[in-house]
C-alpha positions as CSV (number, residue, x, y, z in Angstrom):
1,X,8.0,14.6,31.5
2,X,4.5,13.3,31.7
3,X,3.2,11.3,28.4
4,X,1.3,13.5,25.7
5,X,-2.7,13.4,25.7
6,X,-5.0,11.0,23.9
7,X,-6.6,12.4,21.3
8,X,-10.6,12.2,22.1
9,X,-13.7,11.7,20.2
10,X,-14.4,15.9,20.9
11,X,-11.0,16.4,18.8
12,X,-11.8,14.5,15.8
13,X,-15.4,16.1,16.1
14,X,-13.7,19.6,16.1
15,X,-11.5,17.9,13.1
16,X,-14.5,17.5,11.3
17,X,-15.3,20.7,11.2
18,X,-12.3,22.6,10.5
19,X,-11.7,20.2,7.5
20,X,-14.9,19.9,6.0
21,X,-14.2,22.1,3.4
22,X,-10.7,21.2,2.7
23,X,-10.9,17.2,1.9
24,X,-13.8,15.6,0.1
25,X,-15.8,12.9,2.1
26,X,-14.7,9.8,0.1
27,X,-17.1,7.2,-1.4
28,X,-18.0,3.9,0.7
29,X,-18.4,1.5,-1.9
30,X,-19.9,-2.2,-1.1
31,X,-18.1,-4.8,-3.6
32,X,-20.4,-8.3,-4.6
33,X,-17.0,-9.3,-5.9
34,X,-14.6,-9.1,-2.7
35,X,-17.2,-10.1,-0.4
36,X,-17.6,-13.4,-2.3
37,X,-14.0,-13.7,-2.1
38,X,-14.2,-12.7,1.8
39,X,-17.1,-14.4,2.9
40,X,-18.6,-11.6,4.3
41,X,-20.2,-8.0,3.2
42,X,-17.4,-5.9,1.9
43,X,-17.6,-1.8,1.6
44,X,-14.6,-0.4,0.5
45,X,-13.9,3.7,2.1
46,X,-11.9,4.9,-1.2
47,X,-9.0,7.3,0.4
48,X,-7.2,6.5,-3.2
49,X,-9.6,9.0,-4.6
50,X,-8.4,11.8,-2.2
51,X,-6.5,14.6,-4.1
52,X,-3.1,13.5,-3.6
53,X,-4.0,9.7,-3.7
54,X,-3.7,9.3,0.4
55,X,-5.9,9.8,3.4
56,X,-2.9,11.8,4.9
57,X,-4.0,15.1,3.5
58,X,-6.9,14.6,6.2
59,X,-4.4,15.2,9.3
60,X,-2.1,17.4,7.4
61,X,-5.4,19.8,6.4
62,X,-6.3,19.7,10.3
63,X,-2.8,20.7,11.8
64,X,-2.4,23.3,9.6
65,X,-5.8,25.0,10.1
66,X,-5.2,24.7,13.7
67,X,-2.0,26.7,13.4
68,X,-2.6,30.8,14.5
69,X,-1.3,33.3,11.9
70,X,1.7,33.5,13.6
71,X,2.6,30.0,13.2
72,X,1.8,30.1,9.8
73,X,3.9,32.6,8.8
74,X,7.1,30.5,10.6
75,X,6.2,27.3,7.9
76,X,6.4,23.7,8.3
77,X,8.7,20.7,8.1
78,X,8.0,17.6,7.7
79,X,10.3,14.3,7.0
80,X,8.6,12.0,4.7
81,X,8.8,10.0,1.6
82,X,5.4,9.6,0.5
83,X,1.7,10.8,1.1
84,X,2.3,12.5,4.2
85,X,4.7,15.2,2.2
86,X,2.3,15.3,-0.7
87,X,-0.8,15.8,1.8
88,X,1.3,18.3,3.8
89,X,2.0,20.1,0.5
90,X,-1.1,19.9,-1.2
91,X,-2.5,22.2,1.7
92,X,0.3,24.2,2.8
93,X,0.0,25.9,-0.6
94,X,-3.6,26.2,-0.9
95,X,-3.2,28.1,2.6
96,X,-0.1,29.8,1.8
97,X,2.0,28.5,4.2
98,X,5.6,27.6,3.2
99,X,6.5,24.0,3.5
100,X,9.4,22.1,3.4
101,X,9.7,18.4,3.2
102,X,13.0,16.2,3.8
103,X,13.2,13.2,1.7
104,X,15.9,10.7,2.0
105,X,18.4,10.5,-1.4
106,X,16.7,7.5,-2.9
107,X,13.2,8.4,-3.3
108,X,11.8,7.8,-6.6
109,X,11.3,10.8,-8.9
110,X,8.4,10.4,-9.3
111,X,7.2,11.3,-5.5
112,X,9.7,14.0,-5.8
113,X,8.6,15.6,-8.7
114,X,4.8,15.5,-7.2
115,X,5.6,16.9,-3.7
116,X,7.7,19.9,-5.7
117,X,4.6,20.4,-7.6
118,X,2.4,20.9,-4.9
119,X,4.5,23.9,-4.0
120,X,7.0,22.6,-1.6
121,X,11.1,22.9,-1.3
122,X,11.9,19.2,-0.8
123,X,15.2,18.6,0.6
124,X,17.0,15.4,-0.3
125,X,19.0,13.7,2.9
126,X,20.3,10.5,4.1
127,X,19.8,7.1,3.2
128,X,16.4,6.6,4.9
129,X,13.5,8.3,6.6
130,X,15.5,8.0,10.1
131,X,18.0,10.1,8.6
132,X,15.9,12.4,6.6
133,X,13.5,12.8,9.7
134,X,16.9,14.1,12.1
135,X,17.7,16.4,9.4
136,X,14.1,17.9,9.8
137,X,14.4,18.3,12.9
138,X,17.9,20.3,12.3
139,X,16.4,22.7,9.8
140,X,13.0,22.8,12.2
141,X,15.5,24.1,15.3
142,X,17.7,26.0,12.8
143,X,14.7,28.0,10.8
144,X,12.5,28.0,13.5
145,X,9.8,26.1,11.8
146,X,6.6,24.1,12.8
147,X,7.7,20.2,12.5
148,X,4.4,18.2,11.4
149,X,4.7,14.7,12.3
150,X,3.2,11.8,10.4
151,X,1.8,10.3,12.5
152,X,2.6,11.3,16.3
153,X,0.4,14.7,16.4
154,X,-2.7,14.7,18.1
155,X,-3.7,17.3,15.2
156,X,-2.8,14.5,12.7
157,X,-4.1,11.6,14.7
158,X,-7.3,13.6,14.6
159,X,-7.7,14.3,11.0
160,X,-7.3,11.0,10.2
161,X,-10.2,10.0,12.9
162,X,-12.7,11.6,10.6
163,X,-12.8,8.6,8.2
164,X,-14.3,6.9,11.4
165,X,-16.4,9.8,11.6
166,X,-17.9,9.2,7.8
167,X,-17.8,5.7,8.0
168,X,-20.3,5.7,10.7
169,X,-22.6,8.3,8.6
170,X,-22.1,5.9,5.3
171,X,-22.8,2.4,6.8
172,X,-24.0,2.7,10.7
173,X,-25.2,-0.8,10.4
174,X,-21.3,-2.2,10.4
175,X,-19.9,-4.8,12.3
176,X,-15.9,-4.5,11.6
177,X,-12.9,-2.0,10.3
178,X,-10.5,-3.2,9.1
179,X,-7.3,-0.1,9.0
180,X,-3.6,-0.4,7.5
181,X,-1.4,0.3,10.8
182,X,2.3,2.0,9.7
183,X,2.8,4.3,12.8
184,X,-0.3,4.0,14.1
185,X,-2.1,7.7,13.5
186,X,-5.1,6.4,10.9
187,X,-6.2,3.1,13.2
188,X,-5.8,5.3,16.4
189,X,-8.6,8.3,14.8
190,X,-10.2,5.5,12.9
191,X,-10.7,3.8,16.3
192,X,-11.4,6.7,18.2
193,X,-13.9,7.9,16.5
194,X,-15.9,4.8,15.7
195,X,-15.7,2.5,19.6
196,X,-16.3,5.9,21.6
197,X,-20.1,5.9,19.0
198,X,-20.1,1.8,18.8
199,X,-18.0,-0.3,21.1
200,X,-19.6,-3.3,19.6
201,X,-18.1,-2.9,16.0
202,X,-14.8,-4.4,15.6
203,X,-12.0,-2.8,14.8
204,X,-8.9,-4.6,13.0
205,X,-5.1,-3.3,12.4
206,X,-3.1,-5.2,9.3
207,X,0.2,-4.4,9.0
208,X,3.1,-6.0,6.9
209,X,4.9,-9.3,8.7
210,X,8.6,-7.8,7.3
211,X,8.1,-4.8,9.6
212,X,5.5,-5.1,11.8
213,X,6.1,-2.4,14.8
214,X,2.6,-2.3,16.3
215,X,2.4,-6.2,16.6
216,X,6.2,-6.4,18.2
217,X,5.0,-3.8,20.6
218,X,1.4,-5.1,21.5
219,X,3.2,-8.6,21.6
220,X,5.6,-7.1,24.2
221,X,3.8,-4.7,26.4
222,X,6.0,-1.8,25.3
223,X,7.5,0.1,22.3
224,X,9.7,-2.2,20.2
225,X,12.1,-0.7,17.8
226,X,12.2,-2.9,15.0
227,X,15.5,-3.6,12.2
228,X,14.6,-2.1,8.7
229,X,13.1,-3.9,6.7
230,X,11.7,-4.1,3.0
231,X,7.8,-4.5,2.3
232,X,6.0,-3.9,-1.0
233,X,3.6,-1.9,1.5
234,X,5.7,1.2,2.1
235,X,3.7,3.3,3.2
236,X,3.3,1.2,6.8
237,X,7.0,0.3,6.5
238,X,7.3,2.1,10.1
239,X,9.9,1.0,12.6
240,X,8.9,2.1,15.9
241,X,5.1,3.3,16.5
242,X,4.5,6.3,18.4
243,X,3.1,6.0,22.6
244,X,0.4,8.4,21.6
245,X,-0.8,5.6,18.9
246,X,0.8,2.5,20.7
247,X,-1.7,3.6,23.7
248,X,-4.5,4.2,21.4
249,X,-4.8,0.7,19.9
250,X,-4.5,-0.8,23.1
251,X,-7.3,0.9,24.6
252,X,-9.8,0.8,21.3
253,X,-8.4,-1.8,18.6
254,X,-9.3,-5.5,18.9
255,X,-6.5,-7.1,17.0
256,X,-3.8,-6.7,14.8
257,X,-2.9,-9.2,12.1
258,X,0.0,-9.5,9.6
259,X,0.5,-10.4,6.5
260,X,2.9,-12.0,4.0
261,X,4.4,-10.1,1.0
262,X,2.9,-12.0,-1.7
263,X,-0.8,-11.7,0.3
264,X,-0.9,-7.9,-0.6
265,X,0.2,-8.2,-3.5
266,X,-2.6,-10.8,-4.2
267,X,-4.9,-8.1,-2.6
268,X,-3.1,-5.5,-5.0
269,X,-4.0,-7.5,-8.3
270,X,-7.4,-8.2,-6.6
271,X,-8.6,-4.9,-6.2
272,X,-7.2,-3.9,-9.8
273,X,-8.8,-6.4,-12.0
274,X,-12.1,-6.9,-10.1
275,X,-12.8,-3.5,-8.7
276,X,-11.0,-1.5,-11.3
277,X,-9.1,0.8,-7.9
278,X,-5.4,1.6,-7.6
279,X,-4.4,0.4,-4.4
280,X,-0.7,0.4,-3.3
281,X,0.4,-1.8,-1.0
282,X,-0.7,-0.1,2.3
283,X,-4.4,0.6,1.2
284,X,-4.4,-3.2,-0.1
285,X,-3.3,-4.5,3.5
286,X,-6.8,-4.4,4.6
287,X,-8.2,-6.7,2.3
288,X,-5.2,-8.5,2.7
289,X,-5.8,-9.3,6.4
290,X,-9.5,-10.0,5.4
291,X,-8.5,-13.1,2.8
292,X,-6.2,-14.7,5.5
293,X,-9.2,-16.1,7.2
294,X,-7.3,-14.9,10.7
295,X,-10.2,-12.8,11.3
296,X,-13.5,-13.2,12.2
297,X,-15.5,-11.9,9.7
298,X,-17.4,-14.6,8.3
299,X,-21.4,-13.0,7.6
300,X,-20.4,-10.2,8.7
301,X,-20.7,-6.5,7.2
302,X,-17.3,-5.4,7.2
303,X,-15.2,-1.8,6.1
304,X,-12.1,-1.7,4.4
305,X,-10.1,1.9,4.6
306,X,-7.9,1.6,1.1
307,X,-5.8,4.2,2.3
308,X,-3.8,5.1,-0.6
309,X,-3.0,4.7,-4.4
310,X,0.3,6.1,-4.6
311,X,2.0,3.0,-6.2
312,X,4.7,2.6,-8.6
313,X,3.7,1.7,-12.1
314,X,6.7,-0.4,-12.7
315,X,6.0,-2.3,-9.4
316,X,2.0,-2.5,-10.9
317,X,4.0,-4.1,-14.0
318,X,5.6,-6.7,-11.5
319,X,2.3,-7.3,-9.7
320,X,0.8,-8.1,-12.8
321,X,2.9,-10.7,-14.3
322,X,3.2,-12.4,-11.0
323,X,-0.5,-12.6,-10.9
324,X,-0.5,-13.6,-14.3
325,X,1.5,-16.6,-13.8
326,X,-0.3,-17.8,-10.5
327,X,-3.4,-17.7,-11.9
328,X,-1.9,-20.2,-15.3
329,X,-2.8,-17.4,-17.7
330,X,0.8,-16.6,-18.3
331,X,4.0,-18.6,-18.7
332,X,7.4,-18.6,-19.3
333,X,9.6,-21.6,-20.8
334,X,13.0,-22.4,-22.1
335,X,14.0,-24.5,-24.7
336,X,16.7,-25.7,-26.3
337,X,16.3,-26.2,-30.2
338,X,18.4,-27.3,-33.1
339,X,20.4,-24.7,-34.5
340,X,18.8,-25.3,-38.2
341,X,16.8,-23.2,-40.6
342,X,13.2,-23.6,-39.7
343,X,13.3,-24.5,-35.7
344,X,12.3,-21.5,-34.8
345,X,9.5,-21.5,-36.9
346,X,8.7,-25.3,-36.4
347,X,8.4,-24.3,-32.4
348,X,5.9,-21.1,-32.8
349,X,4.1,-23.4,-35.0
350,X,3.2,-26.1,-32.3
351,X,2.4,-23.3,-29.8
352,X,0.1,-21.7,-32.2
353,X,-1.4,-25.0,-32.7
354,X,-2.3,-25.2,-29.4
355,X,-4.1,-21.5,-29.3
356,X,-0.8,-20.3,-27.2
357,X,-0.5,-16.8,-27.8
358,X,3.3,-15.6,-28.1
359,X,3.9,-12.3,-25.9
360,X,7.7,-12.0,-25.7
361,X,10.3,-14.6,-27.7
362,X,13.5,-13.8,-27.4
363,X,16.4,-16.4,-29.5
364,X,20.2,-17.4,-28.0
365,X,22.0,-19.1,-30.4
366,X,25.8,-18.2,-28.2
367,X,24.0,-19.5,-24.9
368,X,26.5,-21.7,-22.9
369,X,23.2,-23.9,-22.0
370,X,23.5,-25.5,-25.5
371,X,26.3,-26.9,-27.5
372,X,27.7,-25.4,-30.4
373,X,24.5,-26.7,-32.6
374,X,21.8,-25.9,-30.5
375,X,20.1,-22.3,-29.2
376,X,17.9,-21.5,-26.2
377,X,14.6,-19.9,-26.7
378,X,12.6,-18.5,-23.8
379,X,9.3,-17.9,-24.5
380,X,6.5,-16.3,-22.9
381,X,3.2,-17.0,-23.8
382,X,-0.5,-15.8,-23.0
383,X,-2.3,-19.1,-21.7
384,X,-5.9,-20.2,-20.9
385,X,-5.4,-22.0,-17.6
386,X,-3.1,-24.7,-15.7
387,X,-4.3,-27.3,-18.3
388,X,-3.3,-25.2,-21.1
389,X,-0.3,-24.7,-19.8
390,X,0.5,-28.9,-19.8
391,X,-1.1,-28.9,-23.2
392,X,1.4,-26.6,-24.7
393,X,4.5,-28.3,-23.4
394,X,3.1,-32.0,-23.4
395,X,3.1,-30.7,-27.3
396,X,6.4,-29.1,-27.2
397,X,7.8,-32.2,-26.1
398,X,6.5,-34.3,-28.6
399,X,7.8,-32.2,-30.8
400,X,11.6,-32.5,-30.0
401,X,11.7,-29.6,-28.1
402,X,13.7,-30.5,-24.6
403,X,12.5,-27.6,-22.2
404,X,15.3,-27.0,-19.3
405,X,13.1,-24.2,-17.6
406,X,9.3,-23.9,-16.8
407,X,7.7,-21.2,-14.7
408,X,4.4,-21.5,-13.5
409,X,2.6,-21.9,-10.4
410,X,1.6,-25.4,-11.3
C-alpha cells in the first residue's frame, strides 16, 4: 500500500479558508517578562483562548467542513481524552453532525462532563487511549461512521497549519517557532505552513523526556513505539507518532528537544504568575524547551504556540505549592514540642516574631515520632525568601524546638 500524501502549503491555504469563520484568529502577544527570562524576544500565539481551551478545534473544524452531506449525515468517531474530543464536539454540534467520542474509564470528570456538553455521546472504554482508540474503530466499522484522527489526517494536520498561516501575518519579522510535538499534527501544519513562506525561520518541536515518541523515532530513522509513560503534559503523552507527521518534521522541523517534568511545570507557574495565562502542561512545553538554554535562541525574536489551557485545577494547586517552596516563599517543618500547656502557643509566638505567616498548623500529640510527653507539629508557613526561611528556624531552635523535618529548596 503506498504511504498517504503530505499535506502541502495549498491545503492549509484552502484550510484557511474553509475555517475562517469557524475559529477565531488567536492573539500573538510579545511578553517583556519571558523574554528577559529567555534571553531573546518572546510572542506568545494564545490557542488557550480558543473556545474549547485547545488549538485542536482548528483541524477538527477543517475535517468536518470538508466532509459532503452525505458523510455528515453518517457522524463521526473519534478516540480521545482531551481537546481533540472537545474540539471535535464543539463543531460537530454547531454543524449538526452527530459525534461520538471514546474515552478510556479513567478520565477525569471534568473532561467528560465538558465533551457531553458540547453535544457529544462519550463512550467510556478501556484503561487507556490504546484501548479506547480500538474500540473506536469497532463502533466506526460497526455504525458505519467517519473516524477523525487526532492527529494522522491530512484534514487535521491541515487545520492545525493555519496557526503557521497567522503567525506569519502577526509577526513576519520572526526568526524561530517553537511547537509542543504529541503525535506530531500541530508542528507538521505549523511547519508546513511557515518553511514553504520562510525557510530561514527556525522551527523547534519540545516534547516531554518521559514519552518522547518524535525524538525516539528521529533518533532512530524510523517509527518507535514507545512504553507508556506518565508526564504532567498529557496532552503530548503520545506513544507512537504517525508517518504522515514523522515525515513532516523531518523534511521541515530543525530540531526537537525534551524536557524534564519539573521544567514544565516551572514553565507552568511561569506563565501563571507573570503572564497571568492558563497553560497546561502541553502549551507550557514551549517555553519550557526555550529556558533549557538547548536552543539557539539567544537575540532572537522568537514564537511560542501555548497550545492549550485545559489543566486540572487540583494539579494547578500542586504546581503552585511546589513553586512556592522553590522559590523560599513557602515552607513546611516539623517539630517536636513538649506536651505542656502553652507550647503551642510559645512556638506560633517565635514564628510570628519573625514576620512568618502561619498557613496550615496541624498538632499530633499520639505521633509515634515523639515519646509519651512530647507532640509533633508540622507547620506550614508563608515566608519572604531562603534567608527568612533560616531566620525562622535558627529562631525555632533557640527556642527549644528540635525540628526532625524541613522542606525547602534550600
Amino acid at each position: 500500500m503506498d504511504e498517504p500524501l503530505d499535506v502541502t502549503f495549498a491545503d492549509i491555504e484552502a484550510a484557511r479558508v474553509r475555517i475562517r469563520e469557524s475559529v477565531f484568529q488567536s492573539p500573538f502577544a510579545f511578553t517583556e517578562s519571558l523574554s528577559k527570562r529567555v534571553g531573546a524576544k518572546v510572542w506568545l500565539k494564545l490557542e488557550n483562548l480558543q473556545m474549547t481551551g485547545a488549538f485542536k478545534e482548528r483541524g477538527a473544524a477543517n475535517k468536518l467542513l470538508s466532509l459532503t452531506p452525505e458523510q455528515r449525515k453518517q457522524g463521526v468517531i473519534a478516540a480521545s481524552a482531551g481537546n481533540h474530543a472537545q474540539g471535535l464536539a464543539y463543531h460537530a454540534e454547531r454543524l449538526g453532525v452527530r459525534a461520538t467520542i471514546v474515552m478510556p474509564e479513567g478520565t477525569p470528570l471534568i473532561k467528560v462532563s465538558s465533551t457531553k456538553g458540547f453535544g457529544a455521546t462519550v463512550v467510556l472504554h478501556g484503561a487507556n487511549y490504546d484501548e479506547a482508540k480500538e474500540h473506536a474503530r469497532m463502533l466506526q466499522a460497526e455504525h458505519g461512521l467517519i473516524l477523525v484522527h487526532p492527529f494522522d489526517d491530512p484534514f487535521v494536520i491541515a487545520g492545525q497549519g493555519t496557526i503557521g498561516l497567522e503567525l506569519l501575518e502577526q509577526n513576519p519579522y520572526l526568526d524561530a517557532v517553537i511547537v509542543p510535538i504529541g503525535g506530531g499534527g500541530l508542528i507538521a501544519g505549523v511547519a508546513c505552513a511557515i518553511k514553504e513562506v520562510n525557510p530561514k525561520i527556525k522551527v523547534y518541536g519540545v516534547e516531554a523526556r518521559a514519552i518522547a515518541a518524535m525524538r525516539a523515532s528521529l533518533d532512530s530513522g524510523s517509527l518507535i513505539t514507545l512504553p507508556p509513560g506518565r508526564t504532567v503534559a498529557d496532552g503530548i503523552a503520545v506513544r507512537t507518532v504517525a508517518s504522515r507527521t514523522f515525515r513532516m518534521v523531518q523534511r521541515y522541523v530543525d530540531d526537537v528537544v525534551t524536557v524534564e517534568e519539573e521544567e514544565i511545570a516551572e514553565a507552568i507557574l511561569l506563565l501563571l504568575e507573570r503572564e497571568k495565562t492558563v497553560a497546561e502542561g502541553a502549551g507550557a512545553a514551549p517555553l519550557a524547551g526555550a529556558l533549557t538554554g538547548k536552543l539557539p535562541l539567544a537575540g532572537k525574536k522568537v514564537g511560542m504556540v501555548v497550545s492549550g489551557g485545559n489543566i486540572d485545577v487540583n494539579l494547578v494547586s500542586r504546581i503552585i505549592e511546589r513553586g512556592l517552596i522553590k522559590s523560599g516563599r513557602m515552607m513546611r517543618i516539623v517539630l517536636i514540642l513538649p506536651d505542656v500547656t502553652g507550647a503551642l502557643a510559645g512556638l506560633t509566638r517565635v514564628v510570628a516574631d519573625r514576620k512568618g505567616n502561619v498557613i496550615q498548623i496541624r498538632h499530633d500529640r499520639a505521633s509515634l515520632q515523639g515519646n509519651l510527653a512530647e507532640a509533633i507539629v508540622e507547620l506550614t508557613l508563608e515566608t519572604r525568601g531562603f534567608e527568612h526561611i533560616e531566620e525562622i528556624s535558627e529562631a525555632l531552635e533557640k527556642g527549644g524546638y528540635r525540628i526532625v523535618e524541613k522542606e525547602s529548596d534550600t
